[in-house]
C-alpha positions in Angstrom: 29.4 18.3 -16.1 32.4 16.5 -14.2 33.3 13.3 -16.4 31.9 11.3 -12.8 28.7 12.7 -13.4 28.7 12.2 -17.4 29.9 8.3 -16.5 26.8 7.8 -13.9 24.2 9.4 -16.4 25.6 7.2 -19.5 25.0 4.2 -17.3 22.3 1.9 -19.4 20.9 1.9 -15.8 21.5 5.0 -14.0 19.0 4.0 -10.7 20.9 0.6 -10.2 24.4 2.4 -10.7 23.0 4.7 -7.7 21.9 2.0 -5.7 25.2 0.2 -5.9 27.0 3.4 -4.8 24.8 4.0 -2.0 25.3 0.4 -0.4 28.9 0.8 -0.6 28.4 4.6 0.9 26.9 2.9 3.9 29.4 0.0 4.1 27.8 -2.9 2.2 28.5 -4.7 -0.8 25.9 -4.7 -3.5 25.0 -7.2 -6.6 22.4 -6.9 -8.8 20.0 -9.6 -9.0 17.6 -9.8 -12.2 15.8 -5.9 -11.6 16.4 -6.3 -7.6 20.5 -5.8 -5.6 21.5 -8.1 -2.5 23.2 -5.8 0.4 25.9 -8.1 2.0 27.6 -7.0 5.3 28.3 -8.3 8.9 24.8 -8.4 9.8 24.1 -10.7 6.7 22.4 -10.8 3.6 18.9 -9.2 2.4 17.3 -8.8 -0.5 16.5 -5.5 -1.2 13.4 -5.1 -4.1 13.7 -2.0 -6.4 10.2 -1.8 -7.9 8.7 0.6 -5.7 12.3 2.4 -6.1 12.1 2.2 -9.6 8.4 3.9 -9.6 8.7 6.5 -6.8 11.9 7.8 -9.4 9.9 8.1 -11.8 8.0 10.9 -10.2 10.9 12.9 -9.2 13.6 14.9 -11.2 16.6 13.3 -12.0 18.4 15.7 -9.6 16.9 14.1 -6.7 17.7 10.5 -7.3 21.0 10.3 -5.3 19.0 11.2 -2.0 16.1 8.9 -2.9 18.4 5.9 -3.4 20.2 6.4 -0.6 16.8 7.2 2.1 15.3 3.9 0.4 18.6 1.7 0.7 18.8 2.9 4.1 15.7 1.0 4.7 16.9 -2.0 3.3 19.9 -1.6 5.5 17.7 -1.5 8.7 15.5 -4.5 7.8 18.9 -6.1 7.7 19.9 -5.0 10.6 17.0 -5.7 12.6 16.8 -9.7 11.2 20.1 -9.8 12.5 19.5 -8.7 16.1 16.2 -9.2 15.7 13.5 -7.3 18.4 12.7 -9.1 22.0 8.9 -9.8 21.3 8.2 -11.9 24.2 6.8 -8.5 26.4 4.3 -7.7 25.2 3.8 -5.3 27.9 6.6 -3.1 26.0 4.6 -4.8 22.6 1.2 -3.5 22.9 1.4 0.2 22.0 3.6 -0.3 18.7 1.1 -2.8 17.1 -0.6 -1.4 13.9 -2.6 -2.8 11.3 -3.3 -2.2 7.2 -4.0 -4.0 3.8 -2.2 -5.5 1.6 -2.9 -7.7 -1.7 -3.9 -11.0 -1.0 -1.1 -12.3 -3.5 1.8 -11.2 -2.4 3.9 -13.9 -0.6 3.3 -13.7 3.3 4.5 -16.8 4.8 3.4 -17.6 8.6 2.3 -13.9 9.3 -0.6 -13.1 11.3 -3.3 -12.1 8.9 -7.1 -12.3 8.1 -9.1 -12.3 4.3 -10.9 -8.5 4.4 -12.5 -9.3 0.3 -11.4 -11.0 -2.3 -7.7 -9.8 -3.5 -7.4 -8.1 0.2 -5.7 -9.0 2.7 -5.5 -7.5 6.9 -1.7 -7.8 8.2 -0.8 -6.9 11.6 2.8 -5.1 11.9 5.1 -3.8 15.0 6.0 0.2 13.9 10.1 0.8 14.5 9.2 4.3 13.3 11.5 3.3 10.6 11.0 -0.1 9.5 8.0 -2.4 10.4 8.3 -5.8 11.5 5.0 -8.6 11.0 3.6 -10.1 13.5 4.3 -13.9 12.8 1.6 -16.9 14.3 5.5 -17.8 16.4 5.3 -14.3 17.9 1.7 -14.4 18.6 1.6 -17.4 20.7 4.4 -15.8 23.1 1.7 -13.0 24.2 -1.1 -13.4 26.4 -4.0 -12.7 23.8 -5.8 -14.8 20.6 -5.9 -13.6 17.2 -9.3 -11.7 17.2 -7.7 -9.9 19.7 -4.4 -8.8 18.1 -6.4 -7.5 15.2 -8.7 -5.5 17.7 -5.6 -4.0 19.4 -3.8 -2.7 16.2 -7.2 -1.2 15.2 -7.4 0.7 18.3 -3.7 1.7 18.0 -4.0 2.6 14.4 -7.4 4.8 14.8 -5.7 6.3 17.5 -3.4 8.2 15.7 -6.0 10.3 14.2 -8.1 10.6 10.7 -7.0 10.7 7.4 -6.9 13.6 5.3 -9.3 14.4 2.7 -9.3 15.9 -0.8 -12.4 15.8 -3.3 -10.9 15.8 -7.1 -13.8 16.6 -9.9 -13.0 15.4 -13.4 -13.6 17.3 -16.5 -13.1 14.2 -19.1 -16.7 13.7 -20.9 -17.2 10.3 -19.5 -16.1 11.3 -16.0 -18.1 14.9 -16.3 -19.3 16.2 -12.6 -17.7 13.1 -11.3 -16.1 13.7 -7.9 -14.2 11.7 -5.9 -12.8 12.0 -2.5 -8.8 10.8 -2.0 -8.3 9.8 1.4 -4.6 10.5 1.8 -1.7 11.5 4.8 1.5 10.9 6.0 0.4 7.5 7.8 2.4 4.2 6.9 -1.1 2.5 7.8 -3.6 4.5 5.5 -5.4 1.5 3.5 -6.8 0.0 7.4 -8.5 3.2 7.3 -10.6 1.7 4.2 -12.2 -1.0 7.1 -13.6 2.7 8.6 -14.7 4.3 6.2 -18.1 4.9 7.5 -16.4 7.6 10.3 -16.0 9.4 6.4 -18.0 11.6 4.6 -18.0 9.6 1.3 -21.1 7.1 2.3 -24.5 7.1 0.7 -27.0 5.4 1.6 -26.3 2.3 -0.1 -22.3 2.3 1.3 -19.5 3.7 -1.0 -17.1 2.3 -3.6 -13.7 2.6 -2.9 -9.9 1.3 -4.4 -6.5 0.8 -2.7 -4.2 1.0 -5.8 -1.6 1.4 -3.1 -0.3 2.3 0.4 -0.7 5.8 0.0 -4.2 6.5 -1.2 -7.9 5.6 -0.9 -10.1 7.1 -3.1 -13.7 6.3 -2.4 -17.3 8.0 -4.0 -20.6 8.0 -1.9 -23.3 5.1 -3.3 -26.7 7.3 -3.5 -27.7 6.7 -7.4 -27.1 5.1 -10.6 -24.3 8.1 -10.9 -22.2 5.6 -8.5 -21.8 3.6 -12.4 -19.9 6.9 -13.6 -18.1 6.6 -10.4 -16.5 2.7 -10.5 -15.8 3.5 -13.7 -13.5 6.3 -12.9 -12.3 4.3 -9.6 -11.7 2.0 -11.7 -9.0 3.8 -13.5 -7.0 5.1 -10.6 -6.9 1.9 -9.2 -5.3 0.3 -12.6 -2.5 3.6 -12.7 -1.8 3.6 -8.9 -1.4 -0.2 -9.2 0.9 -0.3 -12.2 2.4 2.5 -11.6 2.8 3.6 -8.0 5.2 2.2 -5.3 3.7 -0.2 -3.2 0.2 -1.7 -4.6 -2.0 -2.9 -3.4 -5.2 -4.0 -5.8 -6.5 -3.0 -8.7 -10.0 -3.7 -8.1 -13.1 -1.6 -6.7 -14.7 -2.6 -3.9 -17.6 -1.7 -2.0 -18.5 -0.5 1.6 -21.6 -0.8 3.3 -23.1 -1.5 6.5 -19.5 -1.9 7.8 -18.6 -4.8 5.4 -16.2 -5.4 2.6 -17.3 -7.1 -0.8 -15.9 -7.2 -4.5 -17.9 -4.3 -6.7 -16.0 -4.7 -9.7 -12.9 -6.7 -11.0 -10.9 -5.3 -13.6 -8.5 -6.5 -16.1 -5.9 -4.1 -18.6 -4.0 -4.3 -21.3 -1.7 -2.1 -22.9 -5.3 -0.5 -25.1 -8.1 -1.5 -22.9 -9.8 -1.4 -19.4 -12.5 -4.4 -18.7 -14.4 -4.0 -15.8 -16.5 -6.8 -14.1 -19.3 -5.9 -11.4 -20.1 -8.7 -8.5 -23.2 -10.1 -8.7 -24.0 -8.5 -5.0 -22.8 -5.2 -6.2 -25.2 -5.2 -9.5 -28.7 -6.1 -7.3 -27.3 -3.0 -5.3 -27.4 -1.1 -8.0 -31.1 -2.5 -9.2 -32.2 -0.9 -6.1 -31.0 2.8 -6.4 -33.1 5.4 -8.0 -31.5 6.9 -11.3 
């Protein structure tokens, strides 16, 4: 080992000491800011987040680090760039065709963008797709363009159908309490996967009473068919994935399980974790569901 490489891998923090070096590889200055780094340059200032950095390392060898940081800072780079010349909205002509749509959590900060409550802890944003970055759709932009809300939402759910179905892979568990369990991941290389959870009746993983389904984050939905009192098994295991994709994958979403059924969204279980321990807390709507399936 070169005595460059033994100084990065002594660093007490190897992924910021990559991140720094990557911003100044692509011409900016970089600080650190409590767990997150500031990229400074002519275009400006932006805050770049390292969370989702920090867990999408964690699932690659150290080896492949270097490339990560620098494909992820070169998306901070671009969000930069694009605040400071920021894109013409006002045709919407040009407009229309890169409107998408997905979920996010209902707590995360989201200040004057276009969006609509789905169920509790979900929230429906509408986005313009760069291909490489996404831009929101603010209430400022919308009132440029000849259309209403209810309208914008309809268009990016054409636009996102439109690009096709997700992919689907059934997992069956082995664990005793999860025994003959399976679940269906819903999965791809879409940015706008967890909109697909507002369709999931074009899906076969409904019963006849709906299906439960998480979001942990962007890149999943796992979802199990509501036909029996199996579908208890089910949330439970749901319930799982959705607390170690939330805590533990890049960009979450909710930790919760919710429900599908006759097109509509609703709370089937809350959940709260500690560090030894996973509490689970069924809807009242959800539980007079259940009282109605056979065993």
């Amino acid at each position: 080992m070169s005595e460059g490489a033994a100084m990065v891998d002594s660093s007490p923090d190897l992924l910021m000491t990559l991140t720094v070096a990557a911003a100044h590889q692509l011409g900016y200055s970089c600080r650190a800011v409590s767990d997150d780094v500031v990229l400074s340059g002519p275009a400006g200032h932006v805050l770049v987040g390292l969370t989702n950095l920090r867990r999408m390392a964690a699932e690659e060898p150290r080896d492949q680090w270097p490339a990560l940081v620098a494909d992820y800072l070169s998306t901070g780079v671009l969000d930069l760039e694009v605040d400071h010349d920021p894109l013409d909205t006002s045709d919407f002509t040009m407009m229309r065709g890169l409107i998408r749509t997905r979920l996010y959590s209902a707590h995360g900060r989201a200040r004057d963008v276009v969006r609509r409550r789905v169920a509790p802890g979900l929230m429906q944003r509408v986005l313009i797709d760069q291909v490489h970055t996404m831009v929101p759709i603010t209430y400022p932009m919308l009132r440029q363009w000849p259309i209403d809300e209810v309208e914008l939402f309809a268009l990016a759910e054409r636009n996102t159908r439109a690009d096709g179905p997700l992919e689907m892979v059934t997992h069956a568990f082995d664990t005793p309490q999860a025994a003959g369990v399976e679940i269906t991941m819903l999965c791809g290389i879409s940015d706008y996967i967890t909109a697909h959870a507002k369709w999931l009746g074009d899906y076969p993983v409904v019963g006849p009473a709906g299906t439960v389904f998480v979001v942990p984050s962007q890149r999943h939905i796992y979802a199990y068919p509501v036909t029996n009192l199996e579908v208890i098994r089910a949330t439970t295991v749901l319930a799982q994935l959705a607390v170690l994709g939330y805590t533990q994958r890049p960009w979450p979403v909710s930790q919760d399980v919710y429900w599908w059924h006759h097109g509509a969204i609703d709370l089937a279980a809350a959940t709260q974790h500690d560090t030894d321990e996973l509490c689970i807390y069924p809807s009242d709507g959800f539980l007079t569901a259940l009282d109605e399936l056979p065993s």
